[in-house]
N, C-alpha and C positions, 0 to 999 in steps of 0.2 A: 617189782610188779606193783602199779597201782591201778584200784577200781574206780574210776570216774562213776560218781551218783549224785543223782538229783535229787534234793528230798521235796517233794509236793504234798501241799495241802490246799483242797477246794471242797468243794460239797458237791453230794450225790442228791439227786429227786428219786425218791424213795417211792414216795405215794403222789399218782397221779388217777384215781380214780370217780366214777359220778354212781351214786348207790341210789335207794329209793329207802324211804318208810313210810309205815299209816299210823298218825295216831288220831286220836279219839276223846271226846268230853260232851259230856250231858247238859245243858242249862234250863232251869225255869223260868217260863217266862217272869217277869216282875208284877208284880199286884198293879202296878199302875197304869199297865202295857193291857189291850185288847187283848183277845183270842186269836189264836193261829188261823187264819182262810188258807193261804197260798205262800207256800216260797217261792221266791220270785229270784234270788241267788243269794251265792256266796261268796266272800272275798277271806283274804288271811294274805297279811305282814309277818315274816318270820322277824325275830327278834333273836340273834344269838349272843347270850350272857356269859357264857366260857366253852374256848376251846381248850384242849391240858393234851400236849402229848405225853405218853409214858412209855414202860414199855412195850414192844411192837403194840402200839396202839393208839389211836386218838381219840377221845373222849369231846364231843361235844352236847352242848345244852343249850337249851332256850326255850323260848313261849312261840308259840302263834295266836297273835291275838287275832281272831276273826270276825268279821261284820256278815251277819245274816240279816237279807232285807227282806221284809213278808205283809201280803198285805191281810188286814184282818179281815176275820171272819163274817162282821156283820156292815164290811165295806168303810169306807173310811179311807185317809191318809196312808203313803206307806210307813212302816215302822221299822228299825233298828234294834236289832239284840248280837252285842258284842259278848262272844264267849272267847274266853281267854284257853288253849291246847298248850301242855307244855310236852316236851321232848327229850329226849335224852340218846343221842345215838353214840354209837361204839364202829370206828371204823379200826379193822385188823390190817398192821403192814409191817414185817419183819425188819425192823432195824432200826425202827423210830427209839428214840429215847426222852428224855425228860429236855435235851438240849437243844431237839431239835424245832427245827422253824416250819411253823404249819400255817396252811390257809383253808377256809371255810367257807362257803358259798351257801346259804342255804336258800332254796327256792320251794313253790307254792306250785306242784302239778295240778292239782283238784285241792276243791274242798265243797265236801258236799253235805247238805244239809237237809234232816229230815224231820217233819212232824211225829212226834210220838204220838200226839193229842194237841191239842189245842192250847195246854198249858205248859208241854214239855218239847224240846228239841233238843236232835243229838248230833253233834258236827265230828266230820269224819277228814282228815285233811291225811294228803299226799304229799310228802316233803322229796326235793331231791336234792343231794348233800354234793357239792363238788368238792374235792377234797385234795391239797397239794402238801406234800412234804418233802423237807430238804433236810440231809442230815450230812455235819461235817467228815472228813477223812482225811488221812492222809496217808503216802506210801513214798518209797527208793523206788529211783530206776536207774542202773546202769548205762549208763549210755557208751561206755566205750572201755578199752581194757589196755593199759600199757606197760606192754611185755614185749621182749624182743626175740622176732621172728615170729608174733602169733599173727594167727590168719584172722578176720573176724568180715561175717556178712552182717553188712547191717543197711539199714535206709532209715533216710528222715520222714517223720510221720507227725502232720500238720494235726493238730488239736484244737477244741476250744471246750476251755473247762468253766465251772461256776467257783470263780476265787471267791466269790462272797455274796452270802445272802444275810440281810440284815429285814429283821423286821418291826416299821413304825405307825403307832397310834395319828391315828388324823381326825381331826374335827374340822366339818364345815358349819359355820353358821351365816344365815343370812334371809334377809325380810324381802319377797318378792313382788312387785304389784301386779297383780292379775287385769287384764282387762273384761269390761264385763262379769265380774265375779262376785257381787255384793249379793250380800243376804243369803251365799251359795252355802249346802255343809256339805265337807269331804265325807264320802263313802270310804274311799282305798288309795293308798298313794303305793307308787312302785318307784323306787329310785336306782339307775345305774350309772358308773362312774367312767367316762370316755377321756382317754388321756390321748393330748397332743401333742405332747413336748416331753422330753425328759433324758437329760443330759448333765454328765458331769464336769463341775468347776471346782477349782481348786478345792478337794476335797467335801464338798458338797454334791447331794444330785438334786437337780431343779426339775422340779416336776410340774407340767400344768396341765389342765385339761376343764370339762364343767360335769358338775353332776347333771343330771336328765334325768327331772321330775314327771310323771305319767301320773294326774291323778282324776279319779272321778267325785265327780259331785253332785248333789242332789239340788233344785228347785224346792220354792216353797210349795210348787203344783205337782212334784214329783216329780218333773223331767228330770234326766240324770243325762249330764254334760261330762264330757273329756276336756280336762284342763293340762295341756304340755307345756313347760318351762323348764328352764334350764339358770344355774347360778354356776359362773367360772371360780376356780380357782386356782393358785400356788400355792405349791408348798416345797418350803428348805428342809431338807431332810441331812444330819452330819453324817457325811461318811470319808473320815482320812483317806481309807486305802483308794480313793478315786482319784485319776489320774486325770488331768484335760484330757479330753475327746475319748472316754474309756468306754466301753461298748458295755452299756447303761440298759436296763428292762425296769420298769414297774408297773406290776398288777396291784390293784386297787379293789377291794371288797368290800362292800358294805355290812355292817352288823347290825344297824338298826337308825331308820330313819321317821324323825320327832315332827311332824307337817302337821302344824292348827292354819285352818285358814278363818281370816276373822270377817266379822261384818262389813267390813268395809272395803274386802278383797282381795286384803292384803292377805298370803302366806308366807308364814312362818315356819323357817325348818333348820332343823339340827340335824346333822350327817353323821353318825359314829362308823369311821369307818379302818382299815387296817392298809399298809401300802408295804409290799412284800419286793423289796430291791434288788434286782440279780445284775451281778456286775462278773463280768465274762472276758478270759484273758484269754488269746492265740498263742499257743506254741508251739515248736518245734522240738520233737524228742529225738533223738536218736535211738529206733528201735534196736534189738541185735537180735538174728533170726539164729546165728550160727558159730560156730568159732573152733578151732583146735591150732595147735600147736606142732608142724613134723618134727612128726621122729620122736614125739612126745605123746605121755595120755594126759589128759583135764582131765580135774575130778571138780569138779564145781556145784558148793551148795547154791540154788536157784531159787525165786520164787520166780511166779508170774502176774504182777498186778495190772487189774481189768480196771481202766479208766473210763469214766461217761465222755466222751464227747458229744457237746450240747453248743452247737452255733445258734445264731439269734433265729427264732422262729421266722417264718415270712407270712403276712395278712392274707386271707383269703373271704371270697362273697361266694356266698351259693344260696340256690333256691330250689323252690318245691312247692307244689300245688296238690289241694287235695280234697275233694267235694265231700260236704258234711250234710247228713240229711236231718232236719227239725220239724217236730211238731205241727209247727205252723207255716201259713206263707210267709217270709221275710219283706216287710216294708221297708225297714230302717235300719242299718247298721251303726250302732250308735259305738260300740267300740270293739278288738279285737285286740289278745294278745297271744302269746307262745312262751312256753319255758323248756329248754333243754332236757331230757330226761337220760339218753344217751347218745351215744354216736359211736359209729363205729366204720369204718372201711372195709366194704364188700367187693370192690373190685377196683382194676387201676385208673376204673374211669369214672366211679361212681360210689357215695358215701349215703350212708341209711343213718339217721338222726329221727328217736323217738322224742315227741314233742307233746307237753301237754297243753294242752289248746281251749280257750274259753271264747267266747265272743257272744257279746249285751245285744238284745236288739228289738226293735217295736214290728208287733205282727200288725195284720191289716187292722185289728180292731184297738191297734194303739195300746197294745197288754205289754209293759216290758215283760222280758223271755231271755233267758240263756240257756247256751246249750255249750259243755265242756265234753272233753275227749282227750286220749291218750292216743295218738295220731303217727303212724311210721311214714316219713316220709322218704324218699330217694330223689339226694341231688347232683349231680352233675360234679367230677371234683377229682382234679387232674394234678394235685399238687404232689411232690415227694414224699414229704412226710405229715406223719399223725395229727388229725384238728384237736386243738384242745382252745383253751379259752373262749370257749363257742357262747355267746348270746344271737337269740333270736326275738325278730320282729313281725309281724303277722299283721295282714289285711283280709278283709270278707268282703263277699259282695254277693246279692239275693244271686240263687242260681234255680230253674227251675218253680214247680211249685212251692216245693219243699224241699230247699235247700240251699247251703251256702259254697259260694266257691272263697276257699282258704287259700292264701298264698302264703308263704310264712319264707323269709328270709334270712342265713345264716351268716354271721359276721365270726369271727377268727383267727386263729392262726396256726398256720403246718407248720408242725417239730419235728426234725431231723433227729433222732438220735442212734449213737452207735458205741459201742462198746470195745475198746481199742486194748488191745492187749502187749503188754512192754516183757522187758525180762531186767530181774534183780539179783543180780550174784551178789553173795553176802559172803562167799570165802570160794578160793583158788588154790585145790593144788595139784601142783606136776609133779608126774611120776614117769620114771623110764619108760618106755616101749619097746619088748623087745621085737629086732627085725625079722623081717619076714622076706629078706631078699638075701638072706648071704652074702655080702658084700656088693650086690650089684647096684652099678649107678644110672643106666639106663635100661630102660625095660620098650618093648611093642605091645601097642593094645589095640586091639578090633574095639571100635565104637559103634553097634547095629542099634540101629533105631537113633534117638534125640537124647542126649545126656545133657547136665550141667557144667560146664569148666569147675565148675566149685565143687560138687560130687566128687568130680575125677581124681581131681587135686588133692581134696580129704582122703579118699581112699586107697591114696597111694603112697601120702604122706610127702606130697609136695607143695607147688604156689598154682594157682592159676597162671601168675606173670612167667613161670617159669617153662609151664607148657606152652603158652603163647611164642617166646622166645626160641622153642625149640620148633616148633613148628610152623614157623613165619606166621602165625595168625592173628589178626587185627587189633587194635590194642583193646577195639570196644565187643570183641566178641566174648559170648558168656555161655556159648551152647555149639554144640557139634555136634555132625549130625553121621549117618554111615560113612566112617574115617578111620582111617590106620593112624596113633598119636606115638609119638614118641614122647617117653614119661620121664626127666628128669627123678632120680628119686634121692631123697635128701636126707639119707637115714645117718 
C-alpha cells in the first residue's frame, strides 16, 4: 500500500480589510502670522513611517502633515498654517505573524479645521486605512491511494494558489517642468501609482507604469490652480522562483511623497513607495471524496486541508452621481476629488461604495469655499467577484442655486475567491469485515427513487464496474434510477 501526497506551500490573504479613524492636534498661530478671519480649508498628506506585523495584528504609524489656508482677520493675503497629526492605528486579524507580508494604504477622508480664537486652531482629520495581509502555509494532500482492489471516488479539481508573495522598497525620483508654473507654491500634492506592465523574465518581474501627481497651488494674488503631471517609471524587482510568462500581479502603495515645486516651475518629487508582488501558480489536485475496500474495513487517520483559491482578479469601472448642497451659489469649480472609505456588494447588480468627498470652488463673489462630505454612493456592478483595489476619481459641476452635481468614478478590481477543500490520509489500515451474506455471491435489489452506482457498490461491498457488468449498463452510467439490480458481491 502506498499514499500518493503532495506536499504545498503558497500564501494565504489573511487580511483584506478598509477601517476609518479620527485623529486630532491643536496649533498656535505663530507671532508672525495675522489673526484668524475665516477658514477657507483644509488639506492633509498621510505620511506612513512603519507598518510591523505581529501577532494577529498590524501595527501601523505616521504623521499627517496638514495645510490650513485662512484668511485674516483684518483682511489681507491668504495665509498658511501647517500642523503636523500624528497616528497610530492597530488593525486586528488572526494569523498574521511577525513573517508575514503587509500592505498599507493610508488615505485623507476629512480634515477639518476650526477656529478656537483668532490665535488658536484645532485640526480634526479622518484617516482611512486599507490594509492587505498575506501569510505563508503549507499542507499534504493525498491525491490517490495504491492498494489492490480499492475503490476510490475522486475528481480533478483546478486551483490557483499565491506560490509567492515577496515584498519591495521602491523610490521614484524625478524633476518635472511644469508649464505655466513659475512663482506658483504648492498647497497639497496627492500621488497615485498606475501600473501598465508587469511580467516575469527569467527570474525577474518587470514592472512599469507612471506615478500621477494631483497638486494644488497658490498664485501670488491667491488664485489656487490644479497642476496634473505624471513621471513614468521601471522597476527590476529579483524574484528566482518566476518563471517566463508566470501569472505576475503587483500592487504598488505609496508611503510618502517629497514634491517642492520651485520658482521657476520646476517640481521636484521623491516617491517612497512599497510594491507588494503576487506570483500565482494553476493546478490540478486530485481531490478524493471517497474510498473503501470490499469485503474489507478502512480505518484511515484523515485531515481536511482548506486551500484559497485565488485567480487573477479582473479590472472593473463603475460610476455614481450624487448632488451636494453649499453655502453658496457655485461659480467655479476649481478642483474635486474622492477617497474610498468602504465598499461593499448590496446586490448582484449593484455596489454601495462610501466616499469621502471634497471639492474647492469660487462663489459669485470670487470667495474661495469648500465643501467636504462622507458621501454613499450606489453603482451599477455586474462582476463575479469582490471589488477591492478601488481608487476613485471625482468631478463637480454648479447644480442649482446651491449646489453641486458630483460625479465620482470607481476604478478596480473583482476577486474571485473560494475556498477548496482536499483530503490528507496520514495512515491506512485494513481490518477484516465480517460478512453479512452467508456465503451468498449474487443478491436482487429494488432501486425506488435515484441512487449512486457508487453508493450501491459501497454498500454491498462490491465495484461499480461490476454491477454495470451484470446488468448490461453503459460503461458511462453512475446513477440508477427505479430498477431491479442484480448485485455481484465480493465478500
Amino acid at each position: 500500500m502506498e499514499l500518493n501526497q503532495t506536499s504545498i506551500c503558497y500564501y494565504e490573504k489573511k487580511l483584506a480589510h478598509i477601517s476609518a479613524a479620527t485623529e486630532s492636534a491643536d496649533s498656535i498661530v505663530p507671532d508672525t502670522f495675522p489673526d484668524i478671519g475665516r477658514i477657507v480649508c483644509a488639506y492633509g498628506t498621510a505620511v506612513i513611517t512603519d507598518q510591523t506585523p505581529q501577532n494577529d495584528r498590524l501595527l501601523v504609524s505616521g504623521t499627517v502633515q496638514t495645510t490650513v489656508l485662512y484668511e485674516p482677520e483684518n483682511g489681507g493675503k491668504l495665509r498658511r498654517l501647517s500642523v503636523p497629526v500624528t497616528f497610530a492605528h492597530i488593525e486586528e486579524c488572526e494569523g498574521l505573524t511577525a513573517e508575514s507580508i503587509c500592505s498599507t494604504v493610508c488615505r485623507i477622508a476629512a480634515v477639518d479645521a476650526e477656529a478656537m480664537n483668532s490665535r488658536k486652531v484645532s485640526v480634526s482629520v479622518q484617516l482611512c486605512f486599507l490594509t492587505e495581509g498575506y501569510c505563508k502555509a503549507e499542507c499534504d494532500v493525498t491525491e490517490s491511494v495504491e492498494l489492490d482492489g480499492i475503490e476510490c471516488l475522486s475528481h480533478l479539481q483546478s486551483i490557483t494558489l499565491l506560490e509567492q508573495v515577496r515584498s519591495y522598497p521602491v523610490t521614484i525620483l524625478d524633476d518635472i517642468q511644469l508649464a505655466d508654473a513659475a512663482e506658483l507654491s504648492l498647497l497639497h500634492t496627492d500621488c497615485t501609482m498606475q501600473v501598465s506592465e508587469c511580467r516575469a523574465m527569467h527570474g525577474r518581474i518587470i514592472v512599469k507604469g507612471e506615478a500621477v501627481l494631483h497638486c494644488l497651488a497658490m498664485q501670488e494674488d491667491d488664485a489656487v490652480r490644479v497642476l496634473n503631471s505624471s513621471t513614468p517609471f521601471t522597476q527590476i524587482l529579483e524574484l528566482p522562483e518566476a518563471e517566463e510568462d508566470a501569472l505576475t500581479a503587483v500592487r504598488i502603495t505609496v508611503s510618502e511623497a517629497d514634491c517642492r515645486l520651485e520658482s521657476d516651475g520646476m517640481l521636484s518629487c521623491t516617491i517612497s513607495a512599497q510594491a507588494i508582488v503576487l506570483l500565482r501558480q494553476e493546478r490540478r489536485l486530485r481531490c478524493i471524496e471517497d474510498m473503501y475496500l470490499p469485503g474489507k474495513e478502512l480505518a484511515a487517520q484523515a485531515e481536511h486541508p482548506v486551500l484559497q483559491n485565488m485567480p487573477s482578479a479582473q479590472p472593473f469601472i463603475a460610476e455614481g452621481s450624487e448632488t451636494l448642497q453649499t453655502a453658496q451659489h457655485v461659480s467655479h469649480v476649481i478642483a474635486a476629488q474622492a477617497v474610498c472609505c468602504g465598499a461593499k456588494r448590496v446586490s448582484e447588480s449593484e455596489l454601495q461604495i462610501k466616499a469621502g468627498v471634497r471639492v474647492l470652488y469660487l462663489s459669485d463673489e470670487q470667495q474661495l469655499c469648500a465643501v467636504q462630505r462622507i458621501v454613499p454612493l450606489t453603482m451599477p456592478y455586474s462582476e463575479a467577484g469582490e471589488p477591492e483595489e478601488l481608487t476613485l476619481s471625482a468631478r463637480a459641476t454648479a447644480a442649482g442655486e446651491r449646489g453641486l452635481l458630483l460625479t465620482v468614478t470607481a476604478n478596480g478590481a473583482a476577486a474571485t475567491q473560494e475556498r477548496v477543500t482536499f483530503c490528507h490520509i496520514s495512515a491506512l489500515e485494513i481490518k477484516p469485515k465480517e460478512s453479512s451474506h452467508n456465503g451468498v455471491t449474487l443478491v436482487l435489489k429494488q432501486i425506488n427513487g435515484e441512487e449512486r452506482l457508487w453508493d450501491i457498490a459501497k454498500n454491498c461491498g462490491t465495484t461499480e464496474q461490476a454491477i454495470r457488468c451484470a446488468n448490461d449498463l453503459p460503461a458511462e452510467a453512475e446513477r440508477v434510477q427505479n430498477a431491479m439490480l442484480l448485485i455481484p458481491i465480493q465478500d
